[in-house]
Structure formats: C-alpha cells, structure tokens
C-alpha positions as YAML, in Angstrom:
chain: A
units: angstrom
residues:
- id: 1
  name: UNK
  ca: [132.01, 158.44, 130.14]
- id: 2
  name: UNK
  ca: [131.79, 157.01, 133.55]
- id: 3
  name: UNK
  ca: [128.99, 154.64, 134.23]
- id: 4
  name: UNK
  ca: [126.07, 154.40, 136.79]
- id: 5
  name: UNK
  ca: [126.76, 152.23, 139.75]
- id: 6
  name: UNK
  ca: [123.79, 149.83, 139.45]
- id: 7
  name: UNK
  ca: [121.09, 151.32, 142.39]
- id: 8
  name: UNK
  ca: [118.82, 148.84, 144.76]
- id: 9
  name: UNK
  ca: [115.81, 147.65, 143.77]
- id: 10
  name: UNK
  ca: [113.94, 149.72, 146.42]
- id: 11
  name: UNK
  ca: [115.56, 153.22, 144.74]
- id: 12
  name: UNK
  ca: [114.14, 152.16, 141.51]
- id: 13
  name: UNK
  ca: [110.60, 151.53, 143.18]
- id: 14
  name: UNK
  ca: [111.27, 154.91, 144.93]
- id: 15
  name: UNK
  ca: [111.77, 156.95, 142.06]
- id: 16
  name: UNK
  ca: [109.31, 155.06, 140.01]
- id: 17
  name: UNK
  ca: [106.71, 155.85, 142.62]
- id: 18
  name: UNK
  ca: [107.57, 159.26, 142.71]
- id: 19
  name: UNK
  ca: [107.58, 159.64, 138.92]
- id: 20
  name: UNK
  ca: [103.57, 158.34, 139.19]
- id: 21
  name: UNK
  ca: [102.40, 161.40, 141.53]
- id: 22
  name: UNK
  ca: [104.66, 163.75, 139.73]
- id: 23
  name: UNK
  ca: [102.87, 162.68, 136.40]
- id: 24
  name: UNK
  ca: [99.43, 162.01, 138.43]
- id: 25
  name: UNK
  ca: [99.52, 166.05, 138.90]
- id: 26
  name: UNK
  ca: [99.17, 167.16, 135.03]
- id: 27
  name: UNK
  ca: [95.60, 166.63, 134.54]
- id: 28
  name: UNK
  ca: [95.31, 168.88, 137.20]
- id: 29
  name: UNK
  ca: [97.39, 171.64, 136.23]
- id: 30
  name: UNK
  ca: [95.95, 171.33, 132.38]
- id: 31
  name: UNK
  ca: [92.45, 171.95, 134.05]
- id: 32
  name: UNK
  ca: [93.94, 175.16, 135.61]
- id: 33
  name: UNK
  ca: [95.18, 176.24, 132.76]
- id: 34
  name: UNK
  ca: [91.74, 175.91, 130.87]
- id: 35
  name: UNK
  ca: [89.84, 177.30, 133.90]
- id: 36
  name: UNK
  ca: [92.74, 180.23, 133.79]
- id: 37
  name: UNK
  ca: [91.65, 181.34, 130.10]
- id: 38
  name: UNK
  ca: [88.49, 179.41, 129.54]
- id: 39
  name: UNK
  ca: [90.57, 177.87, 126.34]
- id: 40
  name: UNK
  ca: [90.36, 174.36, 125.13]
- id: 41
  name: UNK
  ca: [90.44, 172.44, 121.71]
- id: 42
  name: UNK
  ca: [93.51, 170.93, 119.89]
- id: 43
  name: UNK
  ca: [95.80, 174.58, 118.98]
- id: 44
  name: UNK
  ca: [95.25, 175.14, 122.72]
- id: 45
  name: UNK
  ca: [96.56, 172.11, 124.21]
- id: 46
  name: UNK
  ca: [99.79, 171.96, 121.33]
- id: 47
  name: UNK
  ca: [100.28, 175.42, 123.39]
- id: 48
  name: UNK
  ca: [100.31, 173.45, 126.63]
- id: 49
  name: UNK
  ca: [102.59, 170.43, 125.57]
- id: 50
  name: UNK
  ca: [105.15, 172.52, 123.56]
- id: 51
  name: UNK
  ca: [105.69, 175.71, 126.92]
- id: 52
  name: UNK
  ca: [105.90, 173.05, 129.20]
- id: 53
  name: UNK
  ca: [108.25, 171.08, 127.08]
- id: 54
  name: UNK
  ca: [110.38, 174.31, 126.39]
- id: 55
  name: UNK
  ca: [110.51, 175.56, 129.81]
- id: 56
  name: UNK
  ca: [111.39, 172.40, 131.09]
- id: 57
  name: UNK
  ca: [114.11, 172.53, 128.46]
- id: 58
  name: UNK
  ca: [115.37, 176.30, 129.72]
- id: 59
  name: UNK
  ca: [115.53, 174.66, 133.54]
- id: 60
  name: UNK
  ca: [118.12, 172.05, 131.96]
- id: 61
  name: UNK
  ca: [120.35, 174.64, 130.24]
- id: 62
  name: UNK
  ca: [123.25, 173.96, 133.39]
- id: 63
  name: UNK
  ca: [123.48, 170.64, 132.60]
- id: 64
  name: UNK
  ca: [124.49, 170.96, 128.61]
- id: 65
  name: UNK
  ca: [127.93, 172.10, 130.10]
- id: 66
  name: UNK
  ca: [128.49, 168.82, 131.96]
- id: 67
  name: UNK
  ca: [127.84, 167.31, 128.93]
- id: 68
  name: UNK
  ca: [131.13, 165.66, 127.63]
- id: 69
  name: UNK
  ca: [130.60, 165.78, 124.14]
- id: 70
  name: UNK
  ca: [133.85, 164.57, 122.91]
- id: 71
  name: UNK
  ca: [133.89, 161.24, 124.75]
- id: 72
  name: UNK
  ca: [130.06, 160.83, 124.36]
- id: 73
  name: UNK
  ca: [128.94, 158.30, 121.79]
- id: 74
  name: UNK
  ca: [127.50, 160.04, 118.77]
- id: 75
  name: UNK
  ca: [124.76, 157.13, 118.45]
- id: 76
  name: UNK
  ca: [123.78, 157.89, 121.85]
- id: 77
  name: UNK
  ca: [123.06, 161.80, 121.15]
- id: 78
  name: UNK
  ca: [120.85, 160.21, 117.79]
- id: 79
  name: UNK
  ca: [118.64, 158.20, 120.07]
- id: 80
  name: UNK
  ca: [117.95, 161.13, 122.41]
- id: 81
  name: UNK
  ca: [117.00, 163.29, 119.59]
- id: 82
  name: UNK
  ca: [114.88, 160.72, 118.08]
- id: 83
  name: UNK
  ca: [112.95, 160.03, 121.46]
- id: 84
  name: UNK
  ca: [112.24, 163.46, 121.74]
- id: 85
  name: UNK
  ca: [110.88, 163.93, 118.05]
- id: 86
  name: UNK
  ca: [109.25, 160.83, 119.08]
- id: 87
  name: UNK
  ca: [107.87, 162.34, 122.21]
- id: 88
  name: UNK
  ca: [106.26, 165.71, 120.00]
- id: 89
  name: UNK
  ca: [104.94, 162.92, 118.28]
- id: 90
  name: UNK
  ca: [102.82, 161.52, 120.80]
- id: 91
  name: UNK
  ca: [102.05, 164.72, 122.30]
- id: 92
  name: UNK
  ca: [100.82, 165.65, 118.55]
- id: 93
  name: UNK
  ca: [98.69, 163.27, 117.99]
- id: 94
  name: UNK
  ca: [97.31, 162.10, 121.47]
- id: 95
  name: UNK
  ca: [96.03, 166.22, 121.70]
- id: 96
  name: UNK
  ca: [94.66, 166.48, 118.18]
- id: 97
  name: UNK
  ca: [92.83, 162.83, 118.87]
- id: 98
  name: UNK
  ca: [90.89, 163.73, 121.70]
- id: 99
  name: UNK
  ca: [89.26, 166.35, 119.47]
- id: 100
  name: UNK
  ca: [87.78, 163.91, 116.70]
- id: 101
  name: UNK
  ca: [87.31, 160.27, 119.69]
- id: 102
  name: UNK
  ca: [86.31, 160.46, 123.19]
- id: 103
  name: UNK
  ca: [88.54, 160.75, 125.71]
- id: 104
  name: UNK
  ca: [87.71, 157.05, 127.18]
- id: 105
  name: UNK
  ca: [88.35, 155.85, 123.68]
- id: 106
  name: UNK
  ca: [91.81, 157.89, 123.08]
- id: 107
  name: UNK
  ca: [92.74, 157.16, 126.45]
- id: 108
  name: UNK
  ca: [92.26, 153.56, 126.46]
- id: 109
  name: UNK
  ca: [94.83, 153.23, 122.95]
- id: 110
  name: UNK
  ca: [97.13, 155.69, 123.94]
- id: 111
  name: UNK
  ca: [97.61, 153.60, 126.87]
- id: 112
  name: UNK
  ca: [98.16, 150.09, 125.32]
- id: 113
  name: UNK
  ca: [102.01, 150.78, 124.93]
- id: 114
  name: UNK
  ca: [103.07, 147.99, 127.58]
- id: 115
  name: UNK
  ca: [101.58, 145.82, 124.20]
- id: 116
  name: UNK
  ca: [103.90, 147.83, 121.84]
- id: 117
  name: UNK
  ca: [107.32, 148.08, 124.69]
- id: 118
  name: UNK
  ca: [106.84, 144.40, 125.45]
- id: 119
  name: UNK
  ca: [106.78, 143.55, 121.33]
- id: 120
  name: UNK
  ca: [109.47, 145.88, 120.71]
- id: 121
  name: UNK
  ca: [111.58, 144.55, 123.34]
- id: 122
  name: UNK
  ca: [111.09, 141.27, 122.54]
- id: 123
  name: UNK
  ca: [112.08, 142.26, 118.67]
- id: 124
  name: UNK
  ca: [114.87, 144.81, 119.79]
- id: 125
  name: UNK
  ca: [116.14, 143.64, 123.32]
- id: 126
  name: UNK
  ca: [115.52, 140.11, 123.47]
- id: 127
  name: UNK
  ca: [113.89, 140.36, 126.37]
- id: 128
  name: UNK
  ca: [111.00, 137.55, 126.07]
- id: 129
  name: UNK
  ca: [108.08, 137.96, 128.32]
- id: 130
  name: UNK
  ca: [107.18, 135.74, 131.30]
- id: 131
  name: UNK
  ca: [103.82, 134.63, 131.24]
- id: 132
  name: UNK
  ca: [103.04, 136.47, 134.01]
- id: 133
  name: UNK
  ca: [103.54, 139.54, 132.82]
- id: 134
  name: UNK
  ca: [101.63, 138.77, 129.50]
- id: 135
  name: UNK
  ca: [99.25, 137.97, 132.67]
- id: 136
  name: UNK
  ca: [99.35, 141.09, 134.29]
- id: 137
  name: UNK
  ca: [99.94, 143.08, 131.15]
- id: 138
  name: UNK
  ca: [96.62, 141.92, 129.84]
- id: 139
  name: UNK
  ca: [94.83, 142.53, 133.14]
- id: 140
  name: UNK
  ca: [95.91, 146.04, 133.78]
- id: 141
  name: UNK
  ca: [94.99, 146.53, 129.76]
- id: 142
  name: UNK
  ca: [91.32, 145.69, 130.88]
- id: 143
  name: UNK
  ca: [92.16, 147.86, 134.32]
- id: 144
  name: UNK
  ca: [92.78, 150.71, 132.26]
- id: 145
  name: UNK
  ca: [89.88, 150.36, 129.52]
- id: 146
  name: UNK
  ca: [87.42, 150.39, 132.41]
- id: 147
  name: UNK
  ca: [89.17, 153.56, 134.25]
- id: 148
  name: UNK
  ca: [88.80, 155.23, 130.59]
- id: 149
  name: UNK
  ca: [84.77, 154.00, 129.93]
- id: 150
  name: UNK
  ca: [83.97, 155.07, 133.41]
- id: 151
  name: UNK
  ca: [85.30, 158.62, 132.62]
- id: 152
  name: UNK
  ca: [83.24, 159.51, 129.32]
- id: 153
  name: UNK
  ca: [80.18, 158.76, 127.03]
- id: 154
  name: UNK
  ca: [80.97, 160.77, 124.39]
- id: 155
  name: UNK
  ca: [81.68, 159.35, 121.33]
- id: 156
  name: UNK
  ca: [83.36, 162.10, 119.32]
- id: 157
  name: UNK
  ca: [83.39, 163.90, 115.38]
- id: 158
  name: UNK
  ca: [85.42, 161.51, 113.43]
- id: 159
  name: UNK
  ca: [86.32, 158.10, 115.93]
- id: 160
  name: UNK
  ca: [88.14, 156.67, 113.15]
- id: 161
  name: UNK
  ca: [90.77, 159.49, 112.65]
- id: 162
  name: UNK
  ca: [90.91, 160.08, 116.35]
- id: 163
  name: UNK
  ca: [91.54, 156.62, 117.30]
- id: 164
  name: UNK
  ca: [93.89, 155.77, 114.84]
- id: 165
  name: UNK
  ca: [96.00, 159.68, 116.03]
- id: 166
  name: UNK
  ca: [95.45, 157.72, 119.63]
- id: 167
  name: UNK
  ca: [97.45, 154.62, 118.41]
- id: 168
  name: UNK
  ca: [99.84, 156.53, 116.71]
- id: 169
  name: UNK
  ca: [100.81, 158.72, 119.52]
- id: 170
  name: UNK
  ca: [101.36, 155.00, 121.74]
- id: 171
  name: UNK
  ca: [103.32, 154.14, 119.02]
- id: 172
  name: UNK
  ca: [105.22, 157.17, 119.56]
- id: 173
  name: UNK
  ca: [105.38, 157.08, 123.10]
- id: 174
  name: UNK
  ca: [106.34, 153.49, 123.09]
- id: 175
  name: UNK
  ca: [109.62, 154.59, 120.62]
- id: 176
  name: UNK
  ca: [110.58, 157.39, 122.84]
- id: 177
  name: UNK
  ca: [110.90, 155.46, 125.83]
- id: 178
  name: UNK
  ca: [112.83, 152.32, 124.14]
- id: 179
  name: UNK
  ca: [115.14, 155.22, 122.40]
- id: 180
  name: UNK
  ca: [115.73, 156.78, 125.70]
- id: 181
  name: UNK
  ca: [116.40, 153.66, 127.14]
- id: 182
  name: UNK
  ca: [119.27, 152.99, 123.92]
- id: 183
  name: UNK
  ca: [120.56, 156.55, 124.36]
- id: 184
  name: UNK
  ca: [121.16, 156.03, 128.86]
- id: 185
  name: UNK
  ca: [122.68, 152.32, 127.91]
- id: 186
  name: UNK
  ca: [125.10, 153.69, 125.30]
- id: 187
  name: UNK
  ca: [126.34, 156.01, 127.74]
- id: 188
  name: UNK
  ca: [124.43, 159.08, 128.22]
- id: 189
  name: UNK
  ca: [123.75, 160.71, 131.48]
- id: 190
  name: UNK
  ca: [119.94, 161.23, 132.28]
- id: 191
  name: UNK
  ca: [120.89, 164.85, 132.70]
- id: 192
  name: UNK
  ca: [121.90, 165.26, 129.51]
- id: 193
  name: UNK
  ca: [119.35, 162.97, 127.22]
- id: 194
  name: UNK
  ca: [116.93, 164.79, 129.55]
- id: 195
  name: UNK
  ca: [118.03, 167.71, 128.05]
- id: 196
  name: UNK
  ca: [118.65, 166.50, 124.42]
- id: 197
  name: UNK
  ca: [115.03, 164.87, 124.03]
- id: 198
  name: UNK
  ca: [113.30, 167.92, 125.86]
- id: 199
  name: UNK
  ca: [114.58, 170.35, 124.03]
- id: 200
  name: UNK
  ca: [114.05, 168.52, 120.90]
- id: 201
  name: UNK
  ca: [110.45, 167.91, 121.43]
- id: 202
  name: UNK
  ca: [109.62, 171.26, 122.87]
- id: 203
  name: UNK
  ca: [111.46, 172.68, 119.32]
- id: 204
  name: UNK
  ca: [109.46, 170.70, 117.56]
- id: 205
  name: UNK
  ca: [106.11, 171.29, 118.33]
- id: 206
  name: UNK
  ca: [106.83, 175.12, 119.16]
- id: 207
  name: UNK
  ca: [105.93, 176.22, 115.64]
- id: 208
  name: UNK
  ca: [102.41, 173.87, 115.53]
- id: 209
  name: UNK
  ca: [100.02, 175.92, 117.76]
- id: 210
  name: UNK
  ca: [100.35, 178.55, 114.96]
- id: 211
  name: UNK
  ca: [98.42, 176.67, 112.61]
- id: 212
  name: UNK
  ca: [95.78, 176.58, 114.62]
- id: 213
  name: UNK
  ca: [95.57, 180.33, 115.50]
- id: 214
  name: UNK
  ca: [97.22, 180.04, 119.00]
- id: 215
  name: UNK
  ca: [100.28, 181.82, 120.44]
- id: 216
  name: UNK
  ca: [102.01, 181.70, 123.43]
- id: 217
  name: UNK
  ca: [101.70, 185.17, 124.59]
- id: 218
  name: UNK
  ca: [98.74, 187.35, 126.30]
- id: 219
  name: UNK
  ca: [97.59, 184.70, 128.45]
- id: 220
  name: UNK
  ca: [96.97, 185.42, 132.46]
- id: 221
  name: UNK
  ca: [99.36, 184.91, 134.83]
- id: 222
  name: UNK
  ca: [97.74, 182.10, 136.11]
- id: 223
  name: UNK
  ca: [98.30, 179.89, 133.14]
- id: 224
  name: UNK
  ca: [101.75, 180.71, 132.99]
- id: 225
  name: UNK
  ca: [101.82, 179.62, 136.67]
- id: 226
  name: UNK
  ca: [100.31, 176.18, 135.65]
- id: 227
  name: UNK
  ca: [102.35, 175.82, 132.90]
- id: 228
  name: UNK
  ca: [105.79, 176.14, 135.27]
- id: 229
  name: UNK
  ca: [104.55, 173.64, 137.43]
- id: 230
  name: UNK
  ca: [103.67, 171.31, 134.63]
- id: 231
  name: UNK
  ca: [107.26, 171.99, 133.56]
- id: 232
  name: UNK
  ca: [108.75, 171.22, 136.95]
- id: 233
  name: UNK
  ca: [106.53, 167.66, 138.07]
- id: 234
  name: UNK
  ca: [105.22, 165.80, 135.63]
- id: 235
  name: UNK
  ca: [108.01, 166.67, 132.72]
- id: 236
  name: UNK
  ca: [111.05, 166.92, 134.45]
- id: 237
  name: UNK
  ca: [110.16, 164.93, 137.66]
- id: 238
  name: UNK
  ca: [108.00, 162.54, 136.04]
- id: 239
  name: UNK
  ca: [109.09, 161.82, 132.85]
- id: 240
  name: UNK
  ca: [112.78, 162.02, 134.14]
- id: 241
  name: UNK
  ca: [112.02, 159.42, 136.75]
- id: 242
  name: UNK
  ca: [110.48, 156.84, 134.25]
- id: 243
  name: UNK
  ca: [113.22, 157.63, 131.87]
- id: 244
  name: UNK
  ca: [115.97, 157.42, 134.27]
- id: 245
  name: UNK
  ca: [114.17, 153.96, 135.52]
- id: 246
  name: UNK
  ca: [114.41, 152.25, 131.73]
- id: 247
  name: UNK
  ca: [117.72, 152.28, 132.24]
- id: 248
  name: UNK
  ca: [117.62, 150.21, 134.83]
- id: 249
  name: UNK
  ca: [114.77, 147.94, 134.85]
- id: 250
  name: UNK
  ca: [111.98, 146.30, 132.30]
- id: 251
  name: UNK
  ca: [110.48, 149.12, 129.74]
- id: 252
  name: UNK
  ca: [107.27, 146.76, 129.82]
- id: 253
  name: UNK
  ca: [107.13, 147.06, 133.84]
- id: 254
  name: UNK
  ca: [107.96, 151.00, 133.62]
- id: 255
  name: UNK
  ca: [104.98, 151.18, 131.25]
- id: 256
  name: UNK
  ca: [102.87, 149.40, 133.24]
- id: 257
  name: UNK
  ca: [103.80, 151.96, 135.90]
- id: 258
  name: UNK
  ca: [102.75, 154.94, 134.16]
- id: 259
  name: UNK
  ca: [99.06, 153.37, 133.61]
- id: 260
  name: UNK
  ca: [98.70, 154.17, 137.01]
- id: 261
  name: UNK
  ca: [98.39, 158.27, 136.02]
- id: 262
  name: UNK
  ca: [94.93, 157.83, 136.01]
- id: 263
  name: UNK
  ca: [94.47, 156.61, 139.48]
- id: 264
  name: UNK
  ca: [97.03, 159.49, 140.61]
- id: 265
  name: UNK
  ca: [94.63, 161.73, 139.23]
- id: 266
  name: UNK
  ca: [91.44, 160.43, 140.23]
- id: 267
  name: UNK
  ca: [92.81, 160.39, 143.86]
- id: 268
  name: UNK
  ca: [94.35, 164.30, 143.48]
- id: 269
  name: UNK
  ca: [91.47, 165.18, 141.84]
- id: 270
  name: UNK
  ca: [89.10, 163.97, 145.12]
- id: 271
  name: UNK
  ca: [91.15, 165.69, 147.34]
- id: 272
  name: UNK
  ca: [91.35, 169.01, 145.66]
- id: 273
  name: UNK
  ca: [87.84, 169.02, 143.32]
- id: 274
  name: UNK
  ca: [85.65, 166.84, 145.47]
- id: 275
  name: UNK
  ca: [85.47, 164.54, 142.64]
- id: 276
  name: UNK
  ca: [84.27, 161.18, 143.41]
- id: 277
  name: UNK
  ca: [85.17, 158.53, 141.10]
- id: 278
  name: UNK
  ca: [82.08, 156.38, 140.10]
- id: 279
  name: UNK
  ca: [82.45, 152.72, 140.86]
- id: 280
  name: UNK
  ca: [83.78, 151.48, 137.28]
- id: 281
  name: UNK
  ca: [86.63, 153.96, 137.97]
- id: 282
  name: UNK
  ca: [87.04, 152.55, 140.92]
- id: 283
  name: UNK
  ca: [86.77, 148.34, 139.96]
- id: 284
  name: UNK
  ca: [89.34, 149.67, 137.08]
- id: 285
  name: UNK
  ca: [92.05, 150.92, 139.33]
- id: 286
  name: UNK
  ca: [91.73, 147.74, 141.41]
- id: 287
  name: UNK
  ca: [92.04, 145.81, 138.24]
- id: 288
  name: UNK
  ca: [95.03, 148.01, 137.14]
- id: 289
  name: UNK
  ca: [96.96, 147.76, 140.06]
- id: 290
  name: UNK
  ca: [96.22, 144.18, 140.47]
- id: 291
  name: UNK
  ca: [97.86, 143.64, 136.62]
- id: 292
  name: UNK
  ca: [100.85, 146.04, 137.63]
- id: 293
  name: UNK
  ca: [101.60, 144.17, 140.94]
- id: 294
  name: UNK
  ca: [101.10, 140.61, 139.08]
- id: 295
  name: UNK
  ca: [103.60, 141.72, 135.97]
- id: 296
  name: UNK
  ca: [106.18, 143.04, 138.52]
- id: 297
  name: UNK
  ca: [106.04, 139.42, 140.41]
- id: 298
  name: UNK
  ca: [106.43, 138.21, 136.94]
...
C-alpha cells in the first residue's frame, strides 16, 4: 500500500486543533439528547455511545471498497479491530462509572491516559520522555483534576467500583489509541482503520443497552438529530483527527490534546447555555493549557 507523504508540522496542529472543537461539541449534543427524552442513567448513555458509533460506521461504508485487502497487512486489520473493541471498552465503562463516582472523580481518571500513553510508549515504542513533558504532563494532570472538582460535589453510590470502571476505561482508551497508531504505521489508511475500529466498537456495544431495558427505537426526532451530529463531529471528525495525528506525531502530546475537551466545552457551553464557569474551572484550564503548551515545547 502506498504510504503518507509526511505533512508539516502546522497541518498536524491544524487538524489536531480541529479534532478539539469537533470533540469539545459532544457534551453538548449528549445534553440534547437527554433534554430531547428527559432520559439519563447508564442503559441510556450505552444507547448514545453505541448509535453514534454505528452511524458513524454506516457514513464510512464508501471507503471499505478502497480498501485493498489483498496487499494490506493482516496485523494491521488486528490492531484496528482491537482498538475498536478497545474503544467499546472505554465507552463501557467510563458510562457505567459515572453512575456509581461523581463525575469530577470519573472524569479526573478517565483522563490520566497521557500517564498510561507515555508508559506504554516508553514500554512499546521506545519513545522515552523528556523531562519536560513529564513537566507538562504532570501539570496539565493537576489542570484537569481542578477543571473536574470545579464541575461537581457529588460523591456518588459505590466510588470504589466507579472509579476503578473510570481507570479501566483510560486504560482502554489509552490501548485504542496506541493500537490505532500500530494499525496507520503498518500500513493502513485512516479511512479504512476508521472504518474497521468504528464499526467494531459500534458492533460491540450494540447489543449492551438491552440489558439495561433500553432500545434504540421510539425516541423523538430530536435525539436522533443529536445523535447524527454526534456521529458526524466528535466521532468521525474528532476522533479521526486525533487518530489520524498518532500517526504522525507523539501519542503522549495527542493525549494531552484531547484534555483540552473540557475547556471546548466549557467555552461552547457559555456561548450557547449562558453557563459561566466558576473560577476553579477557570484556574484549571489555565493550568491545563499551560501543561499542554510546556509538553509540546518538550
């Protein structure tokens, strides 16, 4: 198969940029859908993750034809398929979490996966860390613990099961983005893993909302609306971008990147809700953004 030229450094910042609004958009869109049907809870949001993971799937069906199967490497079509069971993964457990932990406390672990890319990259890639990004790692860690404390004072049903479901689905997330990142490098097209880890994830949660009483018909047509635009930006613009920009720069540096959802969302969620962040939301973006910006000098 016919490799990537390498792209400048400024296209890389470009589509990582856009990946972060495209991604900053979901919370918003998950809040219509809940406002749509006055739903919530666990079965709910498996309902959310798996339609917007099998639509996004359906809008990929061209590109399985461009897909040159024959000259593809067959390890490279494994990877994809594990980082998209690995992406259900997360999905399953980050969702069922935030029903037994708060959401600052599920937030904040889902979120240390620049801690778990950086390890595994060490381990895997042999791609030691600078101390500056250790640096700025740490400091956008602390960045994104207040940004999660500053949302939430709930404390939850069971914080022990919930937190350790919130680690589990970083560990998850962290393995689906080093697999994708395998997958691209051994040859695949972003198109097609795209389409390979989508599809796989979507498949695999599809049957899970069941168990907790939920379907996927009968719903308004306003949360079908939400649902295609969570399909369109932050699955296959935002999770494409970061997964398209693995291939090409640091997984610690594109995780770092994504920790800067929540300050996408505060921001869209000002402008469209009225919403004012309070000022630890606030200091922790600053913080954040400082760690991202040191770790990318780094």
């Amino acid at each position: 198969m016919k490799l990537c030229a390498r792209p400048a450094k400024w296209q890389v910042i470009l589509i990582l940029v856009t990946g972060i609004l495209a991604i900053s958009t979901g919370a918003i869109f998950i809040r219509g859908a809940y406002t749509s049907t006055g739903n919530s809870g666990v079965g709910f949001s498996l309902v959310l993750a798996a339609s917007r993971l099998l639509i996004a799937s359906l809008m990929l069906l061209p590109t399985w034809r461009y897909i040159q199967w024959q000259r593809l490497n067959k390890e490279a079509v494994l990877y994809a398929v594990a980082a998209g069971a690995f992406l259900a993964l997360h999905f399953a457990c980050w969702v069922t979490s935030l029903s037994y932990t708060s959401i600052a406390a599920s937030t904040t672990l889902v979120t240390t996966n620049p801690i778990w890319v950086t390890l595994l990259s060490w381990l895997w890639f042999q791609e030691k860390p600078s101390r500056l990004q250790v640096a700025g790692i740490a400091i956008a860690l602390i960045g994104a613990i207040l940004v999660g404390f500053g949302n939430s004072a709930e404390s939850g049903s069971n914080p022990l099961l919930g937190n350790l479901l919130a680690l589990f689905g970083s560990w998850a997330i962290s393995l689906y983005l080093l697999a994708g990142r395998v997958s691209q490098r051994l040859g695949m097209s972003i198109s097609g893993y795209a389409a390979i880890a989508y599809s796989t994830a979507g498949i695999t949660l599809l049957p899970l909302p069941l168990a907790f009483g939920f379907g996927y018909i009968g719903y308004p047509k306003e949360f079908y609306f939400y649902i295609l635009l969570m399909a369109i930006f932050p699955q296959l613009v935002g999770h494409t971008s970061f997964n398209w920009a693995l291939r090409w720069i640091s997984p610690t540096f594109v995780t770092l990147a994504i920790l800067c959802e929540p300050v996408g969302a505060s921001l869209l969620g000002y402008l469209i809700f009225t919403e004012v962040p309070g000022f630890q939301v606030l200091l922790g973006a600053v913080v954040l953004l400082s760690g991202v910006a040191l770790a990318a000098i780094g």
